[in-house]
Backbone as CSV, one residue per row, in Angstrom:
resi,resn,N_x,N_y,N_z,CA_x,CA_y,CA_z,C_x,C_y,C_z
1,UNK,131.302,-23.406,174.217,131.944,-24.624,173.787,131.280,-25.183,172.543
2,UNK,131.321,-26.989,172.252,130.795,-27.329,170.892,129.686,-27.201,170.868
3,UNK,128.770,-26.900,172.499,127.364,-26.983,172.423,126.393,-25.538,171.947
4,UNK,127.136,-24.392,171.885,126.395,-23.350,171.589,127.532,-21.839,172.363
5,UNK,126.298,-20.400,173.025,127.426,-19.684,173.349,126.501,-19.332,175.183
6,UNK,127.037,-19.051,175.806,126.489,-18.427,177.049,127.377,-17.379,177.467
7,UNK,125.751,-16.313,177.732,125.806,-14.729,178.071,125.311,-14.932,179.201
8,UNK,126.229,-13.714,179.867,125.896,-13.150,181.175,125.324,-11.912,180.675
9,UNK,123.722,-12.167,181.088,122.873,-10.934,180.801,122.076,-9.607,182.143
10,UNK,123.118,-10.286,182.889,122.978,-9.554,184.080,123.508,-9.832,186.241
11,UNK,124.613,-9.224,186.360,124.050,-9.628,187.873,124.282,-11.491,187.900
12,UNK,123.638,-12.496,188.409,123.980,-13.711,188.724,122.805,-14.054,187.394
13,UNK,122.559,-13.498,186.224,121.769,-14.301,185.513,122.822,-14.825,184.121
14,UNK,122.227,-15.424,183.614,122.999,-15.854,181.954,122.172,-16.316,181.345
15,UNK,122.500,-16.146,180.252,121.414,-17.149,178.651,122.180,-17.808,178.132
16,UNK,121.708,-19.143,177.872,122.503,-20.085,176.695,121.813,-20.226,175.509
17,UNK,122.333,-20.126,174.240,121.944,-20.437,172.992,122.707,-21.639,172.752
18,UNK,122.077,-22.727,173.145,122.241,-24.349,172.963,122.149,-25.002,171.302
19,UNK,122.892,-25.580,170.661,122.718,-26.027,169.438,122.444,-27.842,169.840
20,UNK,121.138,-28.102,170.397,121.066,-29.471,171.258,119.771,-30.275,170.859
21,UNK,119.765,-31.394,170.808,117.999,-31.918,171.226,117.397,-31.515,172.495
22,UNK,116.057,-32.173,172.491,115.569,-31.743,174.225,116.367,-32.795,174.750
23,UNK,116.530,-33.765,174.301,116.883,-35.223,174.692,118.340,-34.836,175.602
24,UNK,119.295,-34.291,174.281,120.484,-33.814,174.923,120.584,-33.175,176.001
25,UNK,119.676,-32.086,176.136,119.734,-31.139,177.065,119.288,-31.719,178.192
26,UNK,118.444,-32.368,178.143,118.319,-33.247,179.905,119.428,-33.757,180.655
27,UNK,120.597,-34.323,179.388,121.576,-34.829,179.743,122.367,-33.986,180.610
28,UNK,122.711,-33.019,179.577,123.549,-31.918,179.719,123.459,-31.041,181.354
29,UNK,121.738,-31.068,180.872,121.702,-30.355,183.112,121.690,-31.332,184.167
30,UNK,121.507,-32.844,183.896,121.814,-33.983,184.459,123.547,-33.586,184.656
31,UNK,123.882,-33.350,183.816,125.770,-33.686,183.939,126.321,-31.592,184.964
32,UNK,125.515,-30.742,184.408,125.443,-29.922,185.292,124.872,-29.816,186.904
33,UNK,124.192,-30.376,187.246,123.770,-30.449,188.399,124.698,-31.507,189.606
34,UNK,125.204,-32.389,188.343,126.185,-33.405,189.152,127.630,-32.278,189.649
35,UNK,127.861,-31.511,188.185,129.413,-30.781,188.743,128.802,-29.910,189.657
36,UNK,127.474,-29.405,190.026,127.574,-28.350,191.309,127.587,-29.008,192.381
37,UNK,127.071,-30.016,192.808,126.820,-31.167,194.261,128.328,-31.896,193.844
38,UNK,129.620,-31.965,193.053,130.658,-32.384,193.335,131.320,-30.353,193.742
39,UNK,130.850,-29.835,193.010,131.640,-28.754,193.994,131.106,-28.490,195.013
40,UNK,130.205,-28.582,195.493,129.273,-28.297,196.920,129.913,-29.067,197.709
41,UNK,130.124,-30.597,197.129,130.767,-31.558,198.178,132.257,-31.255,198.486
42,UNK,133.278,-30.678,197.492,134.567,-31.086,197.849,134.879,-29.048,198.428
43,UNK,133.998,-28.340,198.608,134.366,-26.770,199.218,133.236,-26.935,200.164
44,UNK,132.859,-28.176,200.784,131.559,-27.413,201.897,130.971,-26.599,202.000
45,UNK,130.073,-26.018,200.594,129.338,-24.644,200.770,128.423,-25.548,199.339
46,UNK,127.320,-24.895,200.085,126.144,-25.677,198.931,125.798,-24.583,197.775
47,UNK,126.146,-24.927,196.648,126.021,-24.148,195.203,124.557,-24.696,194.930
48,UNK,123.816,-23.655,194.295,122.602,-23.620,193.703,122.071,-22.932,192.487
49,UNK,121.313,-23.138,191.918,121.159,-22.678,190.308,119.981,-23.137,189.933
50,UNK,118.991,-22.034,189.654,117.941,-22.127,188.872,117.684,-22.070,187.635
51,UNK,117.156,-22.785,186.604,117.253,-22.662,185.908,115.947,-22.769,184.836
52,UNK,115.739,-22.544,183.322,114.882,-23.482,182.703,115.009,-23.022,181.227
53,UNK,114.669,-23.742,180.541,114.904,-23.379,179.004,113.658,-24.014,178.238
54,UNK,113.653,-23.535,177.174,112.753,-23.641,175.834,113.442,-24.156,174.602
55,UNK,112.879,-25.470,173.980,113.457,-25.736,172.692,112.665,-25.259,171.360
56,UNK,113.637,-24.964,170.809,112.769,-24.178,169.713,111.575,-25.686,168.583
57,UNK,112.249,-26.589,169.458,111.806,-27.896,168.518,109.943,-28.238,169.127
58,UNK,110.069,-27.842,170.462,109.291,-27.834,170.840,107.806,-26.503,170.780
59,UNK,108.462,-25.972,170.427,107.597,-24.134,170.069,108.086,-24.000,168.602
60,UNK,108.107,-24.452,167.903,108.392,-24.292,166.666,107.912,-22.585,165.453
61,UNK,106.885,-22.670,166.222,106.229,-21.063,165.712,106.767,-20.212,166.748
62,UNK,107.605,-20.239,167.539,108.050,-19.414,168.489,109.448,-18.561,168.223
63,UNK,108.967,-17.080,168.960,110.677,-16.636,168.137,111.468,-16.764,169.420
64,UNK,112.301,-16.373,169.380,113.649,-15.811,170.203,112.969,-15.445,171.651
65,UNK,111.885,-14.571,171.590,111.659,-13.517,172.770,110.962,-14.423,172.903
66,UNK,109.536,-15.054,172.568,109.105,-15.668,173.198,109.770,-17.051,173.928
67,UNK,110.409,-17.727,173.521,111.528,-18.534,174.157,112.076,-18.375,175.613
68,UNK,112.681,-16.899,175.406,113.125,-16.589,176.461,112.138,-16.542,177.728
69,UNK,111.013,-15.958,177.005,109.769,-15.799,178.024,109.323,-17.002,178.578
70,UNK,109.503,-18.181,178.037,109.180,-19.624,178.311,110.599,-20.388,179.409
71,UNK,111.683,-19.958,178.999,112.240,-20.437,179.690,112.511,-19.665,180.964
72,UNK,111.977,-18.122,181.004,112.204,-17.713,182.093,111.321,-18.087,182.926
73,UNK,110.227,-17.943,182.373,109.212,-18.539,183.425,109.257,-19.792,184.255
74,UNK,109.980,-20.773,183.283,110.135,-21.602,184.270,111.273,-22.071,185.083
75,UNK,112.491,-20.936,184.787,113.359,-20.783,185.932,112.855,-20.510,187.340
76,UNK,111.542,-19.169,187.242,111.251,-18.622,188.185,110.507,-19.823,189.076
77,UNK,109.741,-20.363,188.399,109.104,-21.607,188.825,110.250,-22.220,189.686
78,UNK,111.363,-22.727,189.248,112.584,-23.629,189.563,112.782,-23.350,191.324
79,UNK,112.886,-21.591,190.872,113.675,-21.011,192.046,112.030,-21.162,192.995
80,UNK,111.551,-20.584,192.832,109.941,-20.444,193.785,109.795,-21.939,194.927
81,UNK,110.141,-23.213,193.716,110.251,-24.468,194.656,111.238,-24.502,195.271
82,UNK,112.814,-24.508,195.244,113.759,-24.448,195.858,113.295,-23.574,197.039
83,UNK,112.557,-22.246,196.871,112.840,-21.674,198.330,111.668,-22.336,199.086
84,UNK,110.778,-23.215,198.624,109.256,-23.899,198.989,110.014,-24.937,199.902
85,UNK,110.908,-25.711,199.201,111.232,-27.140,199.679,112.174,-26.931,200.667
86,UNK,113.510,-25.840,200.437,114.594,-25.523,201.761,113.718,-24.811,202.480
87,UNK,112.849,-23.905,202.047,112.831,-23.422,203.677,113.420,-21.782,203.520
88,UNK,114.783,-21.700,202.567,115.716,-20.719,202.406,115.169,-19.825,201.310
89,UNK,115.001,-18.158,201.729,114.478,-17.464,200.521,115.423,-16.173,201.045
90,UNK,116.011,-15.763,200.445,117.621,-14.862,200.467,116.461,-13.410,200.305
91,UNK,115.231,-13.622,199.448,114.620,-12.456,198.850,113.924,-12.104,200.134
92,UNK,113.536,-12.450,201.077,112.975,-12.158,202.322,113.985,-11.096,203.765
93,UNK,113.593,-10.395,203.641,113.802,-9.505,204.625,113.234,-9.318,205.912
């Protein structure tokens, strides 16, 4: 959309290349997190999504890859608490 492009780079993952402030982007997963808990609420099935990103405003000497490496890391982080706080870890056998 006007905000940038998002790839599906695998399986249930994706990348966004955001054209945003950090400022914006708080908004933006503020206004995302609301449409998954209104779809969670109106299909009775709880949607979830980990996530995390890197601004280049903030890493300024940083390229592309390292970015990614920053924001993946702290997706993984994201997800690690979600399965800490539910209780629920799908990766457990």
């Amino acid at each position: 959309g006007e905000f940038g492009k998002l790839y599906r780079i695998g399986g249930d993952e994706f990348a966004g290349l955001l054209f945003t402030t950090q400022e914006e982007m708080k908004t933006r997963l503020g206004d995302f997190e609301k449409r998954m808990e209104a779809w969670s609420d109106s299909n009775g099935i709880t949607l979830s999504a980990s996530y995390g990103y890197a601004c280049c405003s903030a890493y300024p000497n940083s390229g592309i890859d390292s970015l990614a490496r920053i924001a993946d890391e702290r997706m993984y982080a994201e997800k690690s608490e979600y399965y800490r706080v539910s209780g629920k870890d799908r990766r457990k056998r």
